[in-house]
C-alpha positions in Angstrom: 99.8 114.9 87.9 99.8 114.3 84.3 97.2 111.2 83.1 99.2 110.0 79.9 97.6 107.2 78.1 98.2 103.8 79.0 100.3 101.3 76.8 97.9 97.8 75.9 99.1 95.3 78.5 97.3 92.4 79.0 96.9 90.5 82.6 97.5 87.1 83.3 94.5 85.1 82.6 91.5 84.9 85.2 88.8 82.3 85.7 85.0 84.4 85.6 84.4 83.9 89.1 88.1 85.4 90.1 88.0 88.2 92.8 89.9 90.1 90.7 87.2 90.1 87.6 83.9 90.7 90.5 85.6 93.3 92.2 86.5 95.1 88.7 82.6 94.6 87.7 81.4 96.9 90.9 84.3 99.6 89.7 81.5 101.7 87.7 79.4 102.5 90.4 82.2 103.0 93.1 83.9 105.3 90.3 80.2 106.7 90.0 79.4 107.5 93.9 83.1 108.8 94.7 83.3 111.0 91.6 86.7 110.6 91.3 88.9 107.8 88.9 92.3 108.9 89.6 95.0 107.1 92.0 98.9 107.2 92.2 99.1 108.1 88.9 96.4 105.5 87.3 93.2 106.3 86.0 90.9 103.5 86.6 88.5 102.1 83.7 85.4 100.2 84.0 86.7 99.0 80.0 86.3 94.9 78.9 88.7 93.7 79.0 89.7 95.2 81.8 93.2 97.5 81.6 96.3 96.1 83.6 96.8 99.4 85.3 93.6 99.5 86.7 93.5 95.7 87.8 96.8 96.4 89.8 95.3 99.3 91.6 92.0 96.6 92.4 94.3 93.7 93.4 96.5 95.8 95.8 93.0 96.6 97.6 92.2 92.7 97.5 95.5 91.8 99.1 94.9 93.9 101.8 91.6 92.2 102.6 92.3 88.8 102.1 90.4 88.7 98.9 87.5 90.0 100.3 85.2 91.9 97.7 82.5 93.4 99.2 85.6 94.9 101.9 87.8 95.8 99.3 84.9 97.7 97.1 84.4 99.7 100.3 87.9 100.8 101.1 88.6 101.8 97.5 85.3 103.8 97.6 86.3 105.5 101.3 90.0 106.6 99.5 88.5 108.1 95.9 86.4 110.2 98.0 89.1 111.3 100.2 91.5 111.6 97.4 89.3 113.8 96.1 88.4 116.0 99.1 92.3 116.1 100.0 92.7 117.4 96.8 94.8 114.9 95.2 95.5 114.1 91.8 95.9 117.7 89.9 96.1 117.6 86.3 97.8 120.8 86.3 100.7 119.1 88.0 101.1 122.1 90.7 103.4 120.9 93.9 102.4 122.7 97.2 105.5 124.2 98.6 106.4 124.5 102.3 109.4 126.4 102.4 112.2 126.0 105.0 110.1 124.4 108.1 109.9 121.0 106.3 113.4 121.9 104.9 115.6 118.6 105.0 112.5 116.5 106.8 112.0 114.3 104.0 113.3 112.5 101.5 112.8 109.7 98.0 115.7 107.9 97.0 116.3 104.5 95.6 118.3 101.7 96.6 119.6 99.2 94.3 119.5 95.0 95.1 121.6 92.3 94.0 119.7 90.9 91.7 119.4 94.2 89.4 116.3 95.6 90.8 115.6 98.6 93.1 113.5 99.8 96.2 112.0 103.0 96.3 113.0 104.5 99.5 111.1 107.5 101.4 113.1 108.9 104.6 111.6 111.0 107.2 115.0 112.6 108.9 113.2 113.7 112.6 116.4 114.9 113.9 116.0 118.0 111.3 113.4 119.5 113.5 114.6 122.3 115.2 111.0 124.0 116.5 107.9 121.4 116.8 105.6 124.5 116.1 106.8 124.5 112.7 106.2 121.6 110.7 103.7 119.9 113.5 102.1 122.8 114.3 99.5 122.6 111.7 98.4 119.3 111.2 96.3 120.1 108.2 99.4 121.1 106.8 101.9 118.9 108.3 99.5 115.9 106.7 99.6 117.6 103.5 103.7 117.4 103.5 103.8 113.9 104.2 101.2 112.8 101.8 103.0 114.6 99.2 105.7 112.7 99.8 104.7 109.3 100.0 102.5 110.3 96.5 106.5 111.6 95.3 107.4 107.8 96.1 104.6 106.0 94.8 105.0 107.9 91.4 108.7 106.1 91.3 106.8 102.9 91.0 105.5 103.4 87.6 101.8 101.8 88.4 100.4 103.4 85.4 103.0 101.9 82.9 104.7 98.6 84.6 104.3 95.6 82.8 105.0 93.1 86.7 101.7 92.1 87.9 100.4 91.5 91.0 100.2 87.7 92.5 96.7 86.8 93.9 96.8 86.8 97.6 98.4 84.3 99.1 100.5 83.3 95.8 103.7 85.7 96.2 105.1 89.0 97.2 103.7 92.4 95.5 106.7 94.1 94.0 105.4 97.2 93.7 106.1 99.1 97.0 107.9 101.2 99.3 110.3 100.8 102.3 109.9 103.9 104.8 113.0 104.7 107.3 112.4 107.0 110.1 115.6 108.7 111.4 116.0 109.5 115.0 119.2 110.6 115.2 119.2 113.7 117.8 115.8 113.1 119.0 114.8 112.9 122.7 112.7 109.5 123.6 112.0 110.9 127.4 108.8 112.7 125.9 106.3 112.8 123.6 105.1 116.2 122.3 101.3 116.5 122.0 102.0 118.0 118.9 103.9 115.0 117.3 102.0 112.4 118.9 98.7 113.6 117.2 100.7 114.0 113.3 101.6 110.4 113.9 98.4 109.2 115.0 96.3 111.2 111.9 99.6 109.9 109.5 99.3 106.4 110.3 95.1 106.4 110.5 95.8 107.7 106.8 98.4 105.6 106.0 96.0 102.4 106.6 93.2 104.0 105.3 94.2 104.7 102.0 97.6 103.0 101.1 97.1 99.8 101.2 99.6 97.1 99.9 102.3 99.9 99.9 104.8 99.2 102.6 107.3 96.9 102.2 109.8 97.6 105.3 109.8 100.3 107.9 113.0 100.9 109.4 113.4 103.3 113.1 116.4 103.8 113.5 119.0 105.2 115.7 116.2 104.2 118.7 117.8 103.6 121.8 118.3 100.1 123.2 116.1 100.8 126.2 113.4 102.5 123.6 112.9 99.7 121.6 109.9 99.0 123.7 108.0 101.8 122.5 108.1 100.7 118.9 106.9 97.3 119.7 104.0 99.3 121.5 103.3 101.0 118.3 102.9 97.4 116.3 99.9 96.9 118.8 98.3 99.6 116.9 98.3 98.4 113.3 97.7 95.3 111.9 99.8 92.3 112.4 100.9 91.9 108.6 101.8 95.4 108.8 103.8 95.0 112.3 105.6 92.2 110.6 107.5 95.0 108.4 108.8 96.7 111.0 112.5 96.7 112.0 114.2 98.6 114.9 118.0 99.6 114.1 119.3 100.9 117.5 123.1 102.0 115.5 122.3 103.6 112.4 125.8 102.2 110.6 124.2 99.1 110.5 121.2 100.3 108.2 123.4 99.9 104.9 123.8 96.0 105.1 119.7 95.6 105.4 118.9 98.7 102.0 121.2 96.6 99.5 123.4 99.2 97.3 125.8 100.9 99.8 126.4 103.6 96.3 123.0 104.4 97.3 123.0 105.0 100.7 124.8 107.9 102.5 128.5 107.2 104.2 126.9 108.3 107.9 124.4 105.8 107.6 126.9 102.7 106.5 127.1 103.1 103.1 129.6 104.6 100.7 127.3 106.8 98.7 126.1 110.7 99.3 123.9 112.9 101.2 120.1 112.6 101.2 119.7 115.5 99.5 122.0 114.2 96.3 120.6 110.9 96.0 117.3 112.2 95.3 118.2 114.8 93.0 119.7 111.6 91.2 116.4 109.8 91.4 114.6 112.6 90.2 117.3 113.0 87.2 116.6 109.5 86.4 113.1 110.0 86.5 113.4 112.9 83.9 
């Protein structure tokens, strides 16, 4: 990942005791303890005044505490360290290839809205799996697939550059994150694999950990009427705010109508645009 540097941007003004301004004061000794500054794609200063980047990074961990400081200081402590045992955040920009086991299991794309803007989209397409053993196999490596591609997402959000900032808890929507669809087209619900059961325990444990204020919908779809029990199950296992995202789309046609852009969504899901594979070369094209 490269670390460019960061255009002058200032924040909307803060009151000395704001959350915002204590939490950014404790920033030199978390940055100090973890040994690591760097986060999707935003290197975080301990500068006065403080840099925009860096306060959106800080307030995405407040929002997911309620404004709680001394909880938020911790969490962002827990994920530098991991970040930096995971091995995150290269400067040399190297991506980890994993060949044809993962081939056509994931995907970014965008979606455009009405009003002009666009959602970031990441699709996990679990119909694609032909052997378990292969991408679930190794879960060490399975992780480090899917955390490559939610970092793929999160770099389409610009967090190092944008000029949107975040509202203070409570005060508006975040509009800097991700809706994640999970395809289960071709997928049998009569049984669990060990296998997959404990890459989706370890990808949602890491998910919460240390990607907070990220999600914005979570779509499963192609579940079977008589399954949609099982997803409500899984809400019982994250928090409520984060259950509250969650939408089960038995018919898969129907999935169009709730993205926005049916250009940007392919013709087998309900929309009129390509396949997975051709909307994200586009978004990458864009991107370059």
């Amino acid at each position: 990942m490269s670390w460019s540097s960061q255009p002058t941007i200032t924040w909307p003004d803060l009151p000395s005791d704001h959350p915002l301004l204590q939490f950014h004061s404790r920033l030199p000794k978390i940055i100090e303890e973890s040994g690591h500054a760097h986060i999707w794609g935003v290197t975080l200063t301990t500068s006065t005044p403080p840099a925009f980047s860096t306060l959106l990074i800080l307030q995405k961990y407040l929002r997911s505490v309620s404004n709680d400081v001394d909880k938020a200081a911790e969490n962002l402590a827990k994920t530098l360290k991991w970040r930096k045992e995971f091995g995150l955040d290269k400067e040399d920009n190297t991506v980890e290839e994993f060949g044809p086991d993962f081939e056509g299991l994931g995907y970014v794309t965008k979606v455009g809205k009405n009003d002009g803007k666009e959602d970031i989209v990441t699709w996990n397409v679990y119909g694609a799996v032909k052997d378990l053993k292969k991408p679930f196999g190794d879960l060490q490596r399975f992780l480090r697939w899917r955390i490559g591609l939610m970092e793929r997402a999160i770099s389409h959000l610009h967090l190092s550059t944008t000029t949107i900032p975040i509202p203070d808890y409570g005060k508006g929507d975040d509009p800097h994150r991700i809706d994640q669809i999970h395809l289960y087209g071709g997928v049998s619900f009569l049984r669990m694999d060990p296998l997959v059961k404990a890459a989706s325990k370890a990808t949602i444990e890491i998910m919460q950990a240390h990607y907070p204020e990220l999600l914005l919908r979570k779509f499963f779809v192609e579940v079977p009427l008589i399954m949609s029990w099982m997803f409500t199950a899984i809400s019982l296992f994250v928090s409520a705010e984060t259950a509250k995202k969650f939408q089960v789309i038995s018919y898969k046609e129907n999935l169009a109508k709730e993205l926005g852009n049916a250009e940007d969504v392919p013709k087998d899901l309900g929309g009129n645009g390509p396949n997975l594979a051709t909307l994200e070369k586009r978004l990458e094209s864009d991107k370059a």
